[in-house]
Backbone as CSV, one residue per row, in Angstrom:
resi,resn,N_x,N_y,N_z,CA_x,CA_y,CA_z,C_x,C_y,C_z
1,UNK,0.845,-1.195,0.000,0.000,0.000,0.000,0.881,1.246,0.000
2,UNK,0.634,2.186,-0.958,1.557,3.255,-0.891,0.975,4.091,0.028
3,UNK,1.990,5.269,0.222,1.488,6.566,1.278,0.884,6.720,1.330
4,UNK,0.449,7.317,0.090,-1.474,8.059,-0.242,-2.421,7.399,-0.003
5,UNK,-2.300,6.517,-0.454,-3.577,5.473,-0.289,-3.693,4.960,1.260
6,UNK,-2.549,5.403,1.717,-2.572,4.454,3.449,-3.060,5.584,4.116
7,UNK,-2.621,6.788,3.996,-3.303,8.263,4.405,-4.337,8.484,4.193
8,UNK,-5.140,7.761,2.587,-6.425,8.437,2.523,-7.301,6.921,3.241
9,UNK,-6.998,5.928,3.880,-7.217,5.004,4.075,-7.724,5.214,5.544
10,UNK,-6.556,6.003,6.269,-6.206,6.310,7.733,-7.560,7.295,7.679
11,UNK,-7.447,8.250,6.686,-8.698,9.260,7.216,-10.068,9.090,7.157
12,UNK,-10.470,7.603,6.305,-11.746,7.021,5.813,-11.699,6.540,7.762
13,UNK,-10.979,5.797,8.238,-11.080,4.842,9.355,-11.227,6.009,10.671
14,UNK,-10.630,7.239,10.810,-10.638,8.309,11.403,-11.884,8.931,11.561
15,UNK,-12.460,9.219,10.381,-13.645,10.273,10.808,-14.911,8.917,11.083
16,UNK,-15.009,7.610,10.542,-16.080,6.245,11.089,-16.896,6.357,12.540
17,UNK,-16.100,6.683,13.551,-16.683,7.349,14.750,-17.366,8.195,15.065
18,UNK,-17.495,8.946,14.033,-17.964,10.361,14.249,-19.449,10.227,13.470
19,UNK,-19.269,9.227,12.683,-20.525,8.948,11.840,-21.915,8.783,12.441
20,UNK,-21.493,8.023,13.919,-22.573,7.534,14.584,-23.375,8.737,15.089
21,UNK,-22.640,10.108,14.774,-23.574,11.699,15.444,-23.794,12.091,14.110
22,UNK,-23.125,11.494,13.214,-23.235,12.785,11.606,-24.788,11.915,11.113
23,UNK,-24.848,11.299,11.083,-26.441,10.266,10.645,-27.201,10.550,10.742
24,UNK,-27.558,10.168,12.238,-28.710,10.538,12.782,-29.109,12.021,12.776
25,UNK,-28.187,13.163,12.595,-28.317,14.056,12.511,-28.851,14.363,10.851
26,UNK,-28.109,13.905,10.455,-28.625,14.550,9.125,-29.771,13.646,8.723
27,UNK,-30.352,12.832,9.064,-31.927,12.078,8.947,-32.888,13.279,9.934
28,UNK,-32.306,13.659,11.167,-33.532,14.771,11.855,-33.471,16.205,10.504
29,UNK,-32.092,16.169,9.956,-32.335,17.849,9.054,-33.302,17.437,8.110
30,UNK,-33.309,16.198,7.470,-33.965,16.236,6.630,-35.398,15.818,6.903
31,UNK,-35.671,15.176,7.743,-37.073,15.147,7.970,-37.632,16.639,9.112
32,UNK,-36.933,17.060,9.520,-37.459,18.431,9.843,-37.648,19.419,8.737
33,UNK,-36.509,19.469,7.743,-36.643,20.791,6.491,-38.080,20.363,5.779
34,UNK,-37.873,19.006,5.252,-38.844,18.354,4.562,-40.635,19.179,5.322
35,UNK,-40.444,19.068,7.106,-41.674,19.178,7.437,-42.042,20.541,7.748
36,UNK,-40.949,21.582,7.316,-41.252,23.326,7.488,-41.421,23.406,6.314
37,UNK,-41.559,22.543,4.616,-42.472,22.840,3.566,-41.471,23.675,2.647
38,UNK,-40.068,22.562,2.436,-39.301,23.311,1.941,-38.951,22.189,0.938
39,UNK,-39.232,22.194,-0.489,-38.676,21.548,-1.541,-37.440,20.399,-1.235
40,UNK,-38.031,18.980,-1.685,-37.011,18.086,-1.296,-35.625,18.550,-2.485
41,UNK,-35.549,18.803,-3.421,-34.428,19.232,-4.459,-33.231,20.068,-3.380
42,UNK,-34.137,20.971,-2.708,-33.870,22.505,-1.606,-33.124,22.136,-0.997
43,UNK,-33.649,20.957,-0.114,-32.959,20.185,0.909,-31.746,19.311,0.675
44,UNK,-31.708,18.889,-0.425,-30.733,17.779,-0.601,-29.487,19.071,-1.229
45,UNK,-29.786,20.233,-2.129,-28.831,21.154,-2.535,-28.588,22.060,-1.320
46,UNK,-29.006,22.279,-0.218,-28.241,22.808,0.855,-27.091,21.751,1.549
47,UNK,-27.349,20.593,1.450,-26.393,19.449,2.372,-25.096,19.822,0.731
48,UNK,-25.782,19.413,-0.353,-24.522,19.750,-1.396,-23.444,20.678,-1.372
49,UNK,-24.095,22.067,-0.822,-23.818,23.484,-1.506,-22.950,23.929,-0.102
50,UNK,-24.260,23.914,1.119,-23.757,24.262,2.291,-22.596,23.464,3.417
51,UNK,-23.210,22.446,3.543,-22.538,21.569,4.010,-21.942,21.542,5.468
52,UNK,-23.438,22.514,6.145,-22.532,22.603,7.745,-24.422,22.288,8.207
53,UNK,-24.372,21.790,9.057,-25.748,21.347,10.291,-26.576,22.127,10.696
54,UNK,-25.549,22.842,11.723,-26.260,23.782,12.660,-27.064,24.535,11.842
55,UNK,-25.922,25.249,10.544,-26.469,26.396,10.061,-28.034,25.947,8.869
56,UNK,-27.621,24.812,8.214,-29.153,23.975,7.941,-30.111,24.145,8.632
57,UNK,-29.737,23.438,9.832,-30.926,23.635,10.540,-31.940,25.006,11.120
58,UNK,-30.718,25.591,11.297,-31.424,27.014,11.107,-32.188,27.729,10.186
59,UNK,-31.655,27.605,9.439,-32.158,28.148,8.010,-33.195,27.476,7.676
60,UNK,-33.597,25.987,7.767,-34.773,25.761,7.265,-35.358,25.772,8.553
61,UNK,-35.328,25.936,9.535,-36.663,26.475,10.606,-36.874,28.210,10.345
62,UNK,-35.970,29.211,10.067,-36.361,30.600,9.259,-37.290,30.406,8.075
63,UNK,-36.646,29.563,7.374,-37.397,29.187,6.269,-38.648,28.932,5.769
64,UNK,-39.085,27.811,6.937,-40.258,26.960,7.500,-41.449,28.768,7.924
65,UNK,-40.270,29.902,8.963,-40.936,30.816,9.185,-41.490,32.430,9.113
66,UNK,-41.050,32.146,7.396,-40.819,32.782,6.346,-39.940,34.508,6.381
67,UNK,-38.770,34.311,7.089,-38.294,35.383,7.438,-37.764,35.442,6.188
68,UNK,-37.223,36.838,5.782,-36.458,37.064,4.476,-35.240,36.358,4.550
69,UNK,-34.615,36.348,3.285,-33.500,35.398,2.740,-32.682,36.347,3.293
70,UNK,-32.399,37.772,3.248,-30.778,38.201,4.081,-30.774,37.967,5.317
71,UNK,-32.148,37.765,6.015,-32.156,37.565,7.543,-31.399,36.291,7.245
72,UNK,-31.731,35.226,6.871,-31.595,33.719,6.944,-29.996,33.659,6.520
73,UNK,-29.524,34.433,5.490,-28.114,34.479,5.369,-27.165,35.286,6.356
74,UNK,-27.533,36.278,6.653,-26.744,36.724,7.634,-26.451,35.571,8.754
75,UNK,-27.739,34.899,9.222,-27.361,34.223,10.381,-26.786,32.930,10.306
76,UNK,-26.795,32.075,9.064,-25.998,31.501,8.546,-24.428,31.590,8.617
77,UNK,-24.375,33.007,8.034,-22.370,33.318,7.787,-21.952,33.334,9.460
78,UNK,-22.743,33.858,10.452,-22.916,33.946,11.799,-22.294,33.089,12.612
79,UNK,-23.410,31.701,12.503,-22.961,30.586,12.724,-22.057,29.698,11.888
80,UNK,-21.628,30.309,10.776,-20.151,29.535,9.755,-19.056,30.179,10.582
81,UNK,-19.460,30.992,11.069,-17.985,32.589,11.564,-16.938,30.742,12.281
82,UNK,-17.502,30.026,13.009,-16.512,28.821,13.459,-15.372,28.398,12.600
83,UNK,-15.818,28.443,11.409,-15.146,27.656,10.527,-13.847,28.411,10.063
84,UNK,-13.723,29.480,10.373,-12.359,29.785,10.482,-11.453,29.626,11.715
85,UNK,-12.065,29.650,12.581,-11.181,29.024,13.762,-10.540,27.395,13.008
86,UNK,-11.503,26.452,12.715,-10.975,25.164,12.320,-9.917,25.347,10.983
87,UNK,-10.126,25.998,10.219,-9.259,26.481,9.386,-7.821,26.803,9.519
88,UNK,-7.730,27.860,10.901,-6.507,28.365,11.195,-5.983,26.409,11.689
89,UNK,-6.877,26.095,12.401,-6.032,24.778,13.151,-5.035,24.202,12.166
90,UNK,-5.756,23.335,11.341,-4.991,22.570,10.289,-3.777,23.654,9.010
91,UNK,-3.451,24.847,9.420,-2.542,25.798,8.580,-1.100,24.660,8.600
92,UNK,-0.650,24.082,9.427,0.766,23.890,9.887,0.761,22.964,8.607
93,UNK,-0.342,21.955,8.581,-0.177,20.373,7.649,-0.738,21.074,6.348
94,UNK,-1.283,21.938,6.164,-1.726,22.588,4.481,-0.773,23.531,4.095
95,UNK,0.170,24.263,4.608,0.534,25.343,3.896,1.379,25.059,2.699
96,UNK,2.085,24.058,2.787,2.770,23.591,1.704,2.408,22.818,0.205
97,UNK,0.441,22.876,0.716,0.113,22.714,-0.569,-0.031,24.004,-1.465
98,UNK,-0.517,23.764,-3.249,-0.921,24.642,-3.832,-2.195,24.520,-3.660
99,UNK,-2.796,25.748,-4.001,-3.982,26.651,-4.391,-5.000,26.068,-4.559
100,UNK,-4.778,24.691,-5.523,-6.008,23.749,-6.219,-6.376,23.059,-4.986
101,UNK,-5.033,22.522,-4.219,-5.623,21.482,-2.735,-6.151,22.310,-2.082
102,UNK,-5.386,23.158,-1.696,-6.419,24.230,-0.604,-7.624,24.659,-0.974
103,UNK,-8.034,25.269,-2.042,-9.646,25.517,-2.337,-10.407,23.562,-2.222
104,UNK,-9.820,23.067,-2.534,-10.565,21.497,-2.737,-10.682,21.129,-1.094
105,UNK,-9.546,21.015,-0.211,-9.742,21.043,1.142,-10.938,21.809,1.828
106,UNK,-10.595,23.114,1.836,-11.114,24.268,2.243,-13.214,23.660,2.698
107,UNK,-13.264,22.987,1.216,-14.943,22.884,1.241,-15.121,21.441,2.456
108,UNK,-13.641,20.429,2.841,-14.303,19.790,3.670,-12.607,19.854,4.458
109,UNK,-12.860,21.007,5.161,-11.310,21.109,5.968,-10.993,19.809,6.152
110,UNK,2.217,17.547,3.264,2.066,16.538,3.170,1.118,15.220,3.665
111,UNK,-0.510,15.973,4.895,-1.639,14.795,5.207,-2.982,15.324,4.542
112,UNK,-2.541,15.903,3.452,-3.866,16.244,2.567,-4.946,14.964,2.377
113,UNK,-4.006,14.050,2.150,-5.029,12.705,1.538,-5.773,12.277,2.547
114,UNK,-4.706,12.225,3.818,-5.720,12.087,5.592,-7.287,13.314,5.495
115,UNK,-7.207,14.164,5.325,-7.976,14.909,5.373,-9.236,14.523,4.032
116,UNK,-8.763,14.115,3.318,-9.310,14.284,1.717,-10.435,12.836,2.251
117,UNK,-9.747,12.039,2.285,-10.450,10.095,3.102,-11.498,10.693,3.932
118,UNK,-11.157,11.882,5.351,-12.014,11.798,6.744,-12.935,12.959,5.604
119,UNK,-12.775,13.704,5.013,-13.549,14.962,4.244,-14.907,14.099,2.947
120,UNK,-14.159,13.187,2.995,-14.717,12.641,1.511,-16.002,11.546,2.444
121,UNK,-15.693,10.912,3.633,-16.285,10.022,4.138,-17.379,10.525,4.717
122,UNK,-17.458,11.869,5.090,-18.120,12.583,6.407,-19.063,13.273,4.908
123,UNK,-18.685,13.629,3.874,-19.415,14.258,3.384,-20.327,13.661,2.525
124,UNK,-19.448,12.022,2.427,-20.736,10.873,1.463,-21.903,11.003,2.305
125,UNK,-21.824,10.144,3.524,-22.696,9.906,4.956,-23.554,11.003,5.188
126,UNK,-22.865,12.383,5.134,-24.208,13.418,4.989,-25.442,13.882,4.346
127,UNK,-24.487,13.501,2.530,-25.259,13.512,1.205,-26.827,12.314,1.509
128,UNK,-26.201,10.852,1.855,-26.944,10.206,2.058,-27.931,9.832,3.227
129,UNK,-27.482,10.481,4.280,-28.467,10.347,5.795,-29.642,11.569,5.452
130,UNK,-29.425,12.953,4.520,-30.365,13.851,4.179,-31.197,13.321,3.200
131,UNK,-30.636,12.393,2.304,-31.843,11.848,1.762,-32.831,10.956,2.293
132,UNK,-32.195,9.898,2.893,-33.352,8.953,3.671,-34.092,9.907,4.617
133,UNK,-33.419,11.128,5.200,-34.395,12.018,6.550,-35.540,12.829,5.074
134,UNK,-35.034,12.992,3.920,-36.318,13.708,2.977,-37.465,12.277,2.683
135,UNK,-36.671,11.571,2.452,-38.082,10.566,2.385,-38.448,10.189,3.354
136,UNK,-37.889,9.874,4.497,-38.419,9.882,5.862,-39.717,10.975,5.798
137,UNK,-39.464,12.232,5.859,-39.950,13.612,5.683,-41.176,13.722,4.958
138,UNK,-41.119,12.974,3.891,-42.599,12.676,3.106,-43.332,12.105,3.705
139,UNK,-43.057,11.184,4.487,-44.093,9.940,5.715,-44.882,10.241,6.753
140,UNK,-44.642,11.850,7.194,-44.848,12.165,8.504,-45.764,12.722,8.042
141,UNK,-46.626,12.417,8.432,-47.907,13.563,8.775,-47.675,14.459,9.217
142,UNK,-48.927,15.608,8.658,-48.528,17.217,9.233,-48.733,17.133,10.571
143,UNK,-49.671,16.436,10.949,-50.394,16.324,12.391,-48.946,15.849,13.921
144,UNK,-47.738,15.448,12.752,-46.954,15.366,13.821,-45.827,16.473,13.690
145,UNK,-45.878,17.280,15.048,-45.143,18.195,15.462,-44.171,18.449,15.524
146,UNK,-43.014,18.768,14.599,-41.335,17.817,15.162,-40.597,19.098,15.421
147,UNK,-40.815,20.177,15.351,-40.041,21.374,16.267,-39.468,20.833,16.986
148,UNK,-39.689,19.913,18.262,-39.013,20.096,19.604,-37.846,19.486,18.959
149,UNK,-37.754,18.664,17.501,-36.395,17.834,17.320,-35.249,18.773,17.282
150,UNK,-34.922,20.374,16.899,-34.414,21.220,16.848,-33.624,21.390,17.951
151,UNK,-34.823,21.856,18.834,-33.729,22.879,19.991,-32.921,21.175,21.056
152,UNK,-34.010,20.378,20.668,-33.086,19.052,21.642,-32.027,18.270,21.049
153,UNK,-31.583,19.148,19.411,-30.302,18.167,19.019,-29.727,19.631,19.022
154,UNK,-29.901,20.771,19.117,-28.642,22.178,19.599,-28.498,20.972,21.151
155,UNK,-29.268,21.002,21.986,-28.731,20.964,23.317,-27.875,19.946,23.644
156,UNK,-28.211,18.544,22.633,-27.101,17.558,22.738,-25.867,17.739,22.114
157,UNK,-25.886,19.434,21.094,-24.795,19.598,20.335,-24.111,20.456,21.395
158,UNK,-24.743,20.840,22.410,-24.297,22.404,22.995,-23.445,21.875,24.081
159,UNK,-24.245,20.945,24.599,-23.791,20.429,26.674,-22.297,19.923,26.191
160,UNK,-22.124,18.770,25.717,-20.731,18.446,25.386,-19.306,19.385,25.326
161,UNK,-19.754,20.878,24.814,-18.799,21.594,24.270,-18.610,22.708,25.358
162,UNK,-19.960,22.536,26.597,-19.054,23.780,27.045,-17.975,23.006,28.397
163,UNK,-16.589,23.403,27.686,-15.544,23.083,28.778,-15.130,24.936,28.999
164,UNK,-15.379,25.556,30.282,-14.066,26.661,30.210,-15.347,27.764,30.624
165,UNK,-14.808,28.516,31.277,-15.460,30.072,31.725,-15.977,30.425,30.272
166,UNK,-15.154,30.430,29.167,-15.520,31.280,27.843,-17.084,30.912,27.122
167,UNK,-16.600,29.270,26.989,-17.589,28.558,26.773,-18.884,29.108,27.321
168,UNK,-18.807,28.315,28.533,-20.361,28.441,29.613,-20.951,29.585,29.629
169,UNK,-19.420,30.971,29.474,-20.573,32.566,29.658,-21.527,32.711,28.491
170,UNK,-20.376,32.233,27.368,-21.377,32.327,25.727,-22.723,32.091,25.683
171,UNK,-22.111,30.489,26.018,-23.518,30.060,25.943,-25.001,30.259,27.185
172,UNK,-24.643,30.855,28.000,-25.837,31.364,28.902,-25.702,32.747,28.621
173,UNK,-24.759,33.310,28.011,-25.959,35.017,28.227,-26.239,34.698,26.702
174,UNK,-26.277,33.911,25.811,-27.053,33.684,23.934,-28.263,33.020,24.780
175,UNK,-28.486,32.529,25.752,-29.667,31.964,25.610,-30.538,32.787,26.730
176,UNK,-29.758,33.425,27.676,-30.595,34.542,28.030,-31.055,35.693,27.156
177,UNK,-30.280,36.339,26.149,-30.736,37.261,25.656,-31.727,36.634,24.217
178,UNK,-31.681,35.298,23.613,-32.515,34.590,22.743,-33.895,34.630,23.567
179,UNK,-34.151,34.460,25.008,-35.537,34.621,25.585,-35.385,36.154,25.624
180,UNK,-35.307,36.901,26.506,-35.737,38.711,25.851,-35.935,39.322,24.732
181,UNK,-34.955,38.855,23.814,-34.906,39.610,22.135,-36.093,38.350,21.479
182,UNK,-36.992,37.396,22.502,-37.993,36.520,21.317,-39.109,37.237,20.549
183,UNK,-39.228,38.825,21.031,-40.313,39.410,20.470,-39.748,40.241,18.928
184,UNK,-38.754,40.561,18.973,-37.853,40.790,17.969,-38.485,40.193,16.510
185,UNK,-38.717,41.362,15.762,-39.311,41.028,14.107,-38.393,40.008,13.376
186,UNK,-38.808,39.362,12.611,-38.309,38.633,11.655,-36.907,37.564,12.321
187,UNK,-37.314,37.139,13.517,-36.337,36.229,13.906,-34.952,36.967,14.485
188,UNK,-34.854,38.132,14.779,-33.498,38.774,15.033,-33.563,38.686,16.142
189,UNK,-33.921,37.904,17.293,-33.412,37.978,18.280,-32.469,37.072,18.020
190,UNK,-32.100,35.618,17.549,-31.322,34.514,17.479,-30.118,35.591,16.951
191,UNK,-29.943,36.127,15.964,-28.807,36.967,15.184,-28.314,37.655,16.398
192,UNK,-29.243,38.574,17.133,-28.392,39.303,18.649,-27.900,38.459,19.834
193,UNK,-28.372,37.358,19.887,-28.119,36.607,20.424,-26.722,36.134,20.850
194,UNK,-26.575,35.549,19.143,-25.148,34.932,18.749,-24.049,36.187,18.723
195,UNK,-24.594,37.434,18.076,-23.323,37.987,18.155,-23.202,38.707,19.408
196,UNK,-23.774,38.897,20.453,-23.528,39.055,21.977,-23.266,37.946,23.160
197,UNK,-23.573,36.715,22.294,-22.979,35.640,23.119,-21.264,35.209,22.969
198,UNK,-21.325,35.272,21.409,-20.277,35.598,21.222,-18.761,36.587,21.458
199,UNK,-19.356,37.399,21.497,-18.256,38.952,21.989,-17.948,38.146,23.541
200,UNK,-19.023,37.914,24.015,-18.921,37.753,25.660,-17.588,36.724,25.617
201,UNK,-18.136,35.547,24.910,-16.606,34.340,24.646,-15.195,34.752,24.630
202,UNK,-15.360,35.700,23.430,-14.186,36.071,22.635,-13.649,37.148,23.698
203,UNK,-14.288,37.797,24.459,-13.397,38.388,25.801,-13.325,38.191,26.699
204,UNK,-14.035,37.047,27.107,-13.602,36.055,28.603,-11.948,35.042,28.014
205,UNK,-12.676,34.740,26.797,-11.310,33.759,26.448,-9.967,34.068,26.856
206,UNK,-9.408,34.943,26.528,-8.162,35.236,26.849,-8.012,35.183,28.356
207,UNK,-8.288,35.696,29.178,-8.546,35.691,30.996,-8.196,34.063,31.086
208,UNK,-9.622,33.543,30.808,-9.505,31.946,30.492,-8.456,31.344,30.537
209,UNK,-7.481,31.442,29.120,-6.835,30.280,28.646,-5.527,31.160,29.290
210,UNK,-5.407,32.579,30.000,-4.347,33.054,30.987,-4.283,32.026,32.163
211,UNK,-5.129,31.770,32.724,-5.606,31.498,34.192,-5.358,29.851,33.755
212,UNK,-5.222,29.422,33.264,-5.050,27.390,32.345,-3.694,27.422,32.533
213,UNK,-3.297,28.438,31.822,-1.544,28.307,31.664,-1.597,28.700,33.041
214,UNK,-1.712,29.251,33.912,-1.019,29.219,34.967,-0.492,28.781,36.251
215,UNK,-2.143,27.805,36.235,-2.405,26.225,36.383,-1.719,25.584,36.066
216,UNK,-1.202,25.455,34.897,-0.273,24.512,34.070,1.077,24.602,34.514
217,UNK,1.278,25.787,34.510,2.875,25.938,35.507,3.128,25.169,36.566
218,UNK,1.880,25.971,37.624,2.323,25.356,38.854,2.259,24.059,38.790
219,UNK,1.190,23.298,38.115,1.433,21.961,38.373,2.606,21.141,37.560
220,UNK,3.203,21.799,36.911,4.910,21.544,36.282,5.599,21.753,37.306
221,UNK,5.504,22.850,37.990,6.750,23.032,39.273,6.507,21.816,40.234
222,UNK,5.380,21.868,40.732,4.810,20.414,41.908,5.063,19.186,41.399
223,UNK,4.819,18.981,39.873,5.621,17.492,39.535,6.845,17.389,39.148
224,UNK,7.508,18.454,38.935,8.918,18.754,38.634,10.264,17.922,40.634
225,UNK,9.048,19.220,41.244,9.467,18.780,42.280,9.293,17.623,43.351
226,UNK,8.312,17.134,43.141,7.814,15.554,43.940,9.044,15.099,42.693
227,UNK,9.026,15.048,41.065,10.367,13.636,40.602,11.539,13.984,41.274
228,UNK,11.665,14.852,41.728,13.343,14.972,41.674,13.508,15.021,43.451
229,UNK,12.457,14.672,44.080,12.538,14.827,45.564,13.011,16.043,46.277
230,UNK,13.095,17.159,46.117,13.568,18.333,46.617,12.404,19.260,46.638
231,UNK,12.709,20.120,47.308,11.985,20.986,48.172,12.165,22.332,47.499
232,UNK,10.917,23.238,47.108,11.311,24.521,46.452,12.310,25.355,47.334
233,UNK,13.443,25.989,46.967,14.432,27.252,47.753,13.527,28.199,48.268
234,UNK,13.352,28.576,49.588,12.561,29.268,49.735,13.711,30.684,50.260
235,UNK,13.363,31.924,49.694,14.979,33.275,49.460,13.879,33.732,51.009
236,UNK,14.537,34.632,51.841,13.956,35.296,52.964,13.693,36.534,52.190
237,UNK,12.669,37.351,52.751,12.889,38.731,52.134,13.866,39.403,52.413
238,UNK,13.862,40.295,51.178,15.294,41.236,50.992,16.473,40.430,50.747
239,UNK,16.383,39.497,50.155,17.599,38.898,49.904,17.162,38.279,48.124
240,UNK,18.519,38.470,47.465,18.248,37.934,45.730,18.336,36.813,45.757
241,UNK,18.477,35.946,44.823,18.466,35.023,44.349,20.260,34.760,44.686
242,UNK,20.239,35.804,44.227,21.895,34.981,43.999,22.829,35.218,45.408
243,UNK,22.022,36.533,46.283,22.715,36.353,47.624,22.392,35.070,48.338
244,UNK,21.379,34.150,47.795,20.915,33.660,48.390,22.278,32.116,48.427
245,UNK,22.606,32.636,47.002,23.649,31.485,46.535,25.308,31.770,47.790
């Protein structure tokens, strides 16, 4: 087996785990879009075109509640704004490609082919779990209600992820200010939401990941010092370091 093929082999076997959340998920998008009365063609060319969940799912519950299309796009690019964070991640293993890999990557972020296998696998499994959720989607009677499937696959998407002060503030003042701003025309409370839950993240973070590292020290000095059996120098005041020597 050569490189490539063992790389794009490694990344087919890599992203397999992840399948067991990408499925079922994309069977609820599609039998939810299907049941807010949105063209099965619609549905299957957003999983094509778009190719991110959350922001699906959003869009066809706007959709479903006929807010205008810049509302529905703005809050879309909103919730994509992530995808440059994941972007910057993988810079170290892409930069040394050309132009053609990187735009070809880019749509499913020397381990290009690793990426290309886990990109190519995650994005078959999506193509096809949105179709069985559209014909699923045809089956359901109007008479059954499936809203609540929405906000209870955000919450199984949400609980997992918050690790960290940044996290947890985000996500409780977006869902405090999503209940106040619910009277808000054309769905804009969710849009104020995100970008004030957000700001809140993006300036706790730093404090955050200060206060981790510093944690991280001390507990380098405490295991530094339990291996080596010695006792930190403790200097008296008014005395240096090196008077101390």
């Amino acid at each position: 087996m050569t490189t490539t093929h063992a790389e794009f082999v490694h990344g087919i076997k890599a992203e397999l785990p992840i399948l067991l959340g990408t499925i079922p998920f994309g069977l609820i998008y599609g039998v939810v879009a299907r049941s807010a009365g949105i063209p099965a063609l619609v549905v299957q060319a957003m999983s094509l075109i778009v190719l991110a969940g959350s922001a699906q799912f959003v869009a066809a519950q706007l959709i479903g509640a006929g807010v205008p299309a810049g509302i529905i796009i703005l809050t879309a690019v909103i919730i994509n704004l992530r995808h440059a964070l994941y972007s910057a991640s993988v810079v170290p293993y892409l930069k040394r490609l050309n132009s053609g890999w990187k735009m070809l990557l880019a749509y499913r972020t020397r381990k290009h082919w690793y990426f290309f296998g886990a990109g190519l696998t995650l994005w078959t499994s999506w193509q096809a779990s949105t179709a069985v959720g559209i014909l699923l989607g045809a089956q359901v009677p109007a008479s059954w209600s499936l809203d609540f499937t929405l906000p209870l696959t955000f919450i199984a998407l949400v609980v997992p992820s918050l690790k960290g002060r940044a996290s947890v503030a985000a996500a409780a003042t977006a869902g405090v200010v999503a209940v106040l701003a619910a009277d808000l025309p054309l769905r804009l409370g969710l849009v104020v939401a995100a970008l004030i839950g957000i700001g809140i993240g993006i300036g706790i973070e730093p404090w955050d990941r200060k206060r981790a590292s510093t944690s991280e020290d001390k507990a380098q000095v405490v295991t530094h010092t339990l291996s080596t059996n010695e006792s930190p120098e403790i200097i008296p005041p008014g005395r240096t370091g090196k008077e101390a020597l």
